[in-house]
KEROMAR-266375 format. One record per residue (C-alpha): x, y, z. Coordinates in steps of 0.05 Angstrom, whole numbers, plus 5000, padded with zeros to 4 digits. Example, Ala and Ser with C-alpha at 12.3 -4.5 7.8 and 13.67 -1.06 7.14 Angstrom:
! KEROMAR-266375
524649105156/527349795143/
! end
This chain:
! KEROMAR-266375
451886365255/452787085231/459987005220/458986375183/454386685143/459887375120/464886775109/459386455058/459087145026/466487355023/468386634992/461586484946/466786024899/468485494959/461585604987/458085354915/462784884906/461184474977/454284604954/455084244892/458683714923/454183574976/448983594932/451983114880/454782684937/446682534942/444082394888/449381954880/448381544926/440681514915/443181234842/446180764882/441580484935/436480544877/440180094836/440979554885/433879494900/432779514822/436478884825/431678564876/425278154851/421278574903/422579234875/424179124808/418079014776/414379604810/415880034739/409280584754/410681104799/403080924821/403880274846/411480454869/413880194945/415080654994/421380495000/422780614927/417981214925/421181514986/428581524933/424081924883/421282444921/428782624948/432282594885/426083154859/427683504927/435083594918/434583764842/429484404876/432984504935/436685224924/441485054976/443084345005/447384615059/440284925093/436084285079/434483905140/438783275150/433182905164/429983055091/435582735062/437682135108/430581915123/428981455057/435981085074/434981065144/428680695122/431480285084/436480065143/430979985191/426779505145/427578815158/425278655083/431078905050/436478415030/443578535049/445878874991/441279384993/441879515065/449579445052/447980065002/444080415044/449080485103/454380575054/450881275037/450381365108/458581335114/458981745055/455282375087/458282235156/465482195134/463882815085/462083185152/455583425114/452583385182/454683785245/452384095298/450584765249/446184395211/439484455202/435983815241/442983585263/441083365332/434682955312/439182715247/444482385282/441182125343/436281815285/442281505245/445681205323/438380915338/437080655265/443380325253/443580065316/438579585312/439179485237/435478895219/435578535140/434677945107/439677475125/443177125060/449976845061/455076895117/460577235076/454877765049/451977865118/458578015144/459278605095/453278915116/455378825192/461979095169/459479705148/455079775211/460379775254/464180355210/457580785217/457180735286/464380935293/463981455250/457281685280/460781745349/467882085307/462982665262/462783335284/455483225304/456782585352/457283145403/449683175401/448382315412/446082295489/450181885539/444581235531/443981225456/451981255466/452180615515/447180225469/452380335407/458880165443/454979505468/452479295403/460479275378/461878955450/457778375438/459678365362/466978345379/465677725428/460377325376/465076735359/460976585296/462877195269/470177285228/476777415262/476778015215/469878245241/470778135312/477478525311/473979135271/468779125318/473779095382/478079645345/472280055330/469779985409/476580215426/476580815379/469181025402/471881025477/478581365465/474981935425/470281965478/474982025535/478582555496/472682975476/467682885535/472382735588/475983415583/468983715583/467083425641/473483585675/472584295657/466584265687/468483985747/474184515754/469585055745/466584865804/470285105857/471685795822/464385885824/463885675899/468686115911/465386795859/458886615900/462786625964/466087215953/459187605933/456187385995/461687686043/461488386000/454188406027/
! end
């Protein structure tokens, strides 16, 4: 943390301008999710800020909180990703704006705005793995429901891939690999859906294996060293 911090001092220029970004990055994509429920009977005539949804009023107070926010890098994750993740988890949303919603999701998972650093990350990702697991919206066309399962699949992937997927525990883990297991085998689905799904499954594992496998075999070599430190202490006495 302390290091971090110097490195923040020594290079302010690349510090602001990942500030900027991420902060940008946001609002953008509250333009965006904001826009597609705009476009939605539901939300669109709810013009007062009185009689505003809570879904839609949820959009306002984070776009006021990023414009005050003197540094988005030490906001909590969870400030930011909670009126989307709302969004995801409602099942009155149409598919568009859901589609929107985990778009932004992707956007600040792929831009690694979230790791294991950040403020709230634990609580932030295992919140994104639970919500977008069991993502629920109103159902509309085949080809436009597809989208949105499209893009749940890519969050869940890159949810496991982030720097922060580190901090998802081993059942949340299971319950995301299964939902693209049983999406892969759905024959209603697309053949271009069931093979993202399968290759996503795939990529979830393989990362896996790489990352926690070695850490458990690490462990599991440390093991004996230990046995044998402990054994070793108890003969000196």
């Amino acid at each position: 943390g302390g290091g971090g911090g110097g490195g923040g001092g020594g290079g302010g220029g690349g510090g602001g301008v990942r500030e900027r970004t991420m902060r940008m990055a946001v609002l953008d994509q509250v333009r965006c999710v904001v826009s597609a429920m705009r476009q939605n009977v539901r939300f669109s005539t709810a013009a007062s800020h009185l009689h505003c949804p809570p879904l839609l009023r949820g959009f306002n107070l984070l776009r006021a909180a990023v414009r005050d926010h003197p540094d988005m890098r030490q906001m909590n994750a969870t400030t930011y990703l909670t009126p989307f993740l709302n969004v995801i988890h409602s099942e009155s949303t149409s598919g568009p704006i859901t589609g929107a919603a985990l778009s932004a999701i992707h956007t600040f998972l792929t831009s690694r705005f979230i790791h294991e650093g950040s403020p709230g990350a634990s609580f932030a990702i295992m919140s994104i793995g639970d919500t977008v697991n069991h993502c629920r919206f109103e159902a509309t066309d085949a080809e436009s429901d597809e989208v949105v399962l499209m893009r749940i699949v890519k969050v869940l992937l890159e949810c496991v891939r982030c720097p922060a997927g580190s901090l998802l525990s081993d059942e949340l883990l299971f319950d995301m690999l299964q939902t693209c297991f049983r999406m892969s085998l759905q024959a209603r689905l697309s053949q271009l859906l069931r093979r993202t799904a399968e290759d996503a499954l795939l990529d979830m594992i393989t990362h896996l294996f790489a990352v926690r496998g070695l850490a458990l075999c690490q462990a599991v070599a440390a093991e004996p060293a230990e046995e044998a430190a402990a054994a070793a202490a108890e003969r000196e006495r």
